[in-house]
C-alpha positions in Angstrom: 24.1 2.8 0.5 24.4 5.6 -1.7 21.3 5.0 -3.6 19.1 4.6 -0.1 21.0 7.3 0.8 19.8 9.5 -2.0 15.8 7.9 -2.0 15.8 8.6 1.8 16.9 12.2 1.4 13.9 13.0 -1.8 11.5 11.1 0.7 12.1 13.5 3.4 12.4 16.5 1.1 9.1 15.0 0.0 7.4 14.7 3.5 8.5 18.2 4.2 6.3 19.3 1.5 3.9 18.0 2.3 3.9 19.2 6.1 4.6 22.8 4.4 0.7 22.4 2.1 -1.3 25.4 3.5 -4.3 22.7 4.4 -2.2 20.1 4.9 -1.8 18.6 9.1 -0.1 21.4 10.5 -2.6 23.9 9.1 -5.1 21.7 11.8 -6.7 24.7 13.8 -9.6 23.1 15.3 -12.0 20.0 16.7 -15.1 20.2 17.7 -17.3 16.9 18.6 -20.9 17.9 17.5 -24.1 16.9 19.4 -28.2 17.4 18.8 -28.2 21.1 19.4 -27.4 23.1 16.8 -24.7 25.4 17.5 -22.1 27.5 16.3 -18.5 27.1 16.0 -16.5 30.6 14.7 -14.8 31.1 12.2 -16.7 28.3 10.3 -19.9 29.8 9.2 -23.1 28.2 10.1 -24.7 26.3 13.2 -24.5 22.8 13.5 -25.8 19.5 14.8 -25.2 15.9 14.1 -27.9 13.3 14.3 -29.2 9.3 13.3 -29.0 11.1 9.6 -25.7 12.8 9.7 -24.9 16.1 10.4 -26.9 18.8 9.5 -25.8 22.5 8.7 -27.9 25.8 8.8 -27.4 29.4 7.7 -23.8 28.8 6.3 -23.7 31.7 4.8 -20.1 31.5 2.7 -19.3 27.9 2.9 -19.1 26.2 -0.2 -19.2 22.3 -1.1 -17.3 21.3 -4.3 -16.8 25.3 -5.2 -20.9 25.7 -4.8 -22.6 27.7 -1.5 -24.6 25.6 0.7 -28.5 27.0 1.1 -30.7 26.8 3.3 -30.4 23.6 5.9 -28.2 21.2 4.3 -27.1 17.2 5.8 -23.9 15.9 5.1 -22.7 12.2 5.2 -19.5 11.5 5.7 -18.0 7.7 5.4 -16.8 6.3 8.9 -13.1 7.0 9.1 -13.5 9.8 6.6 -14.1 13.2 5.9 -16.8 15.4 3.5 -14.3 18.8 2.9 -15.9 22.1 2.9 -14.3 25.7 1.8 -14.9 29.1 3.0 -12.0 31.8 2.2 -8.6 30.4 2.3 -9.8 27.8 5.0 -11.1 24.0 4.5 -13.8 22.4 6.7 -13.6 18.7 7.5 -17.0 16.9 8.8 -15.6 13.8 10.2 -17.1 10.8 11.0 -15.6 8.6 13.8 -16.9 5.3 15.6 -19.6 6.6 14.5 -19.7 10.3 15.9 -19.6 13.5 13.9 -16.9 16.3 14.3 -15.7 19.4 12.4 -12.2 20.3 12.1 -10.7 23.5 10.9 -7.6 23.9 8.7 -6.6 27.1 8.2 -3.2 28.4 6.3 -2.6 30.6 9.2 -2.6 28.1 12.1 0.8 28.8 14.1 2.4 25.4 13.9 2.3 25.7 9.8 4.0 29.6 10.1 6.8 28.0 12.6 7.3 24.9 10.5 11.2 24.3 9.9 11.2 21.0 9.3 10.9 17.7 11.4 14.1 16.6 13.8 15.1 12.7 11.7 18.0 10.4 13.2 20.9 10.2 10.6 20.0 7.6 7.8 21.3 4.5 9.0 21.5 1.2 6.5 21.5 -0.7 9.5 17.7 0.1 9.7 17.0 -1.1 6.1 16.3 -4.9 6.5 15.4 -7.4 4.8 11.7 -9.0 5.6 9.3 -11.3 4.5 5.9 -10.4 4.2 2.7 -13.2 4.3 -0.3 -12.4 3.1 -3.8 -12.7 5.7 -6.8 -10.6 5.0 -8.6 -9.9 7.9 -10.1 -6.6 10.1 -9.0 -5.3 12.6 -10.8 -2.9 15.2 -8.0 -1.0 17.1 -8.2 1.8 19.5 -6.7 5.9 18.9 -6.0 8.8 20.7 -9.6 9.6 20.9 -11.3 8.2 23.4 -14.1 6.0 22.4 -12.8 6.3 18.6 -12.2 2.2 17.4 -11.3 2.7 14.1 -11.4 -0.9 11.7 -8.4 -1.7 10.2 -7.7 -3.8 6.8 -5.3 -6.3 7.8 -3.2 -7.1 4.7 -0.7 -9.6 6.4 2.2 -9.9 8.9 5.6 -8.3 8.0 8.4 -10.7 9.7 12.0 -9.8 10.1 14.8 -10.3 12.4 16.2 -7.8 14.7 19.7 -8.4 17.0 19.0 -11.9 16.1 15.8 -12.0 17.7 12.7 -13.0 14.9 9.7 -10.5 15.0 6.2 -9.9 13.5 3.9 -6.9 13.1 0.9 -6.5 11.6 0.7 -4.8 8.3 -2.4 -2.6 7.1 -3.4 -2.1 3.7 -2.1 1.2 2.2 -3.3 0.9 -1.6 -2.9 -1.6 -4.2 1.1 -2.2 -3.5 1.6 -0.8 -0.2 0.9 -1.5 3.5 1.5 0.5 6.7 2.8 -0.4 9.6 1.5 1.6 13.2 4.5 0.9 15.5 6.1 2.3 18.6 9.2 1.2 20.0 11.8 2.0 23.1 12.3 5.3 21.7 8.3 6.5 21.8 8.2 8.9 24.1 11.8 9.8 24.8 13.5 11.2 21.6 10.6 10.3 19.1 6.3 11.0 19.4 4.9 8.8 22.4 1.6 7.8 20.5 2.8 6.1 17.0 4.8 6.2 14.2 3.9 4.9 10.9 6.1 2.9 8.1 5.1 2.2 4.5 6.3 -0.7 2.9 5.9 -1.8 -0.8 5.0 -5.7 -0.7 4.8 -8.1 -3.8 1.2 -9.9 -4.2 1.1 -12.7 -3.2 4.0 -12.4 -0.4 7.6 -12.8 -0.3 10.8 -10.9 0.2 10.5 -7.0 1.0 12.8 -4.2 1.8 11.5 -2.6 5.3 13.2 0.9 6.0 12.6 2.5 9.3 14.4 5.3 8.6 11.3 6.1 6.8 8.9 5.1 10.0 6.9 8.9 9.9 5.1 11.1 12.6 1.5 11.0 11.9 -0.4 14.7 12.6 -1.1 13.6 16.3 3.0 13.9 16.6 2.3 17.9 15.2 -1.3 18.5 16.3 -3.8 17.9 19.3 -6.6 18.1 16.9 -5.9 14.7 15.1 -7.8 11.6 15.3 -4.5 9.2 15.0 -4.9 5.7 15.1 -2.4 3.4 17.5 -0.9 0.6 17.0 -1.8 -3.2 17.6 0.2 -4.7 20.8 2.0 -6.8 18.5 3.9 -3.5 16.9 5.1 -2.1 20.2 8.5 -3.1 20.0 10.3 -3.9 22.6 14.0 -2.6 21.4 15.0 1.1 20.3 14.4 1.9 16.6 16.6 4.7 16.2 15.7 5.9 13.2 13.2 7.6 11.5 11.6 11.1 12.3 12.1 12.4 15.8 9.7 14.1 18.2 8.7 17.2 16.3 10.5 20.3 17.9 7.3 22.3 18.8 6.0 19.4 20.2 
């Protein structure tokens, strides 16, 4: 125990850093869903519209894309799911794209939530919640739904992750999270009561080509919706909600 003991407490040290990064989720000030007309959204310089091309940006005097100003009218493409990041002072602009719909989002080092950060509430680490699983390989997609209405973000379906809980066999559904990794969207008896009611996510290392893995939910994580109302959060499948209590984990923020 004392070496997951010790990983668990530089993991959270380490999520706490990065909840603390001046642009990072909590600095989230701002969403706005764009349409044809052009039009302005203060602070963020410029008017803007979105169209069939992308969305298109005019007189943003003071904005600058990779450390250069933007002149004159300028369109900007963002991938589906992801985000082309603007500057102007200390702030960062993201033009989102999602289900095929353009926003802009506003982080800004001094949104409240980032200046009244202390940290987030966490169950105690508990071994109990450190199991051991078995995970099978599947590629597939899948298209889920989010906190935003109409917003249907595809998923890459890595495999299943299978595990036994108070004796009972289970099975979620594991996205890919880089070359070694998957994430798991889940929500469970807690959601709502003592932990975020949308989703909670858990990254697991897996081998390859499948087999034995460690699956620690006192490392299942608040996403920005937990923090934030200007979040596009995914949620999970219906085969991740859980029917027992996983208590462990990060807790409903306090702000919240």
């Amino acid at each position: 125990m004392t070496n997951e003991y010790a990983d668990w407490e530089r993991w959270r040290s380490a999520r706490a850093d990065l909840l603390r990064d001046p642009h990072g989720p909590l600095s989230f000030r701002s969403l706005h869903w764009l349409g044809e007309q052009a039009e302005a959204y203060p602070p963020i310089p410029g008017k803007w519209s979105a169209g069939p091309a992308g969305v298109t940006v005019d007189s943003a005097d003071g904005l600058l894309a990779d450390g250069l100003p933007l002149v004159g009218s300028v369109t900007l493409t963002p991938d589906e799911n992801g985000a082309t990041v603007l500057g102007f002072e200390d702030k960062l602009v993201d033009v989102l794209r999602r289900t095929g719909r353009y926003a802009l989002r506003l982080r800004d080092p001094g949104a409240p939530a980032l200046k009244a950060f202390t940290g987030v509430p966490s169950y105690p680490f508990d071994p109990r919640w450190v199991l051991d699983a078995t995970f099978v390989p599947s590629a597939s997609s899948y298209v889920g739904a989010s906190i935003v209405d109409g917003h249907t973000p595809t998923h890459r379906v890595r495999g299943r992750i299978q595990f036994t809980v108070d004796c009972a066999e289970r099975s979620v559904l594991a996205f890919d999270a880089g070359p070694s990794a998957v994430q798991v969207l889940l929500r469970d008896a807690t959601s709502g009561v003592t932990t975020y009611g949308g989703v909670r996510s858990l990254i697991a290392e897996v081998p390859p080509d499948g087999g034995a893995l460690r699956l620690d939910f006192n490392r299942a994580a608040n996403l920005p919706c937990a923090f934030t109302e200007f979040s596009t959060c995914p949620l999970p499948p219906p085969e991740n909600i859980l029917p027992f209590a996983v208590e462990a984990g990060e807790q409903l923020p306090s702000a919240a």
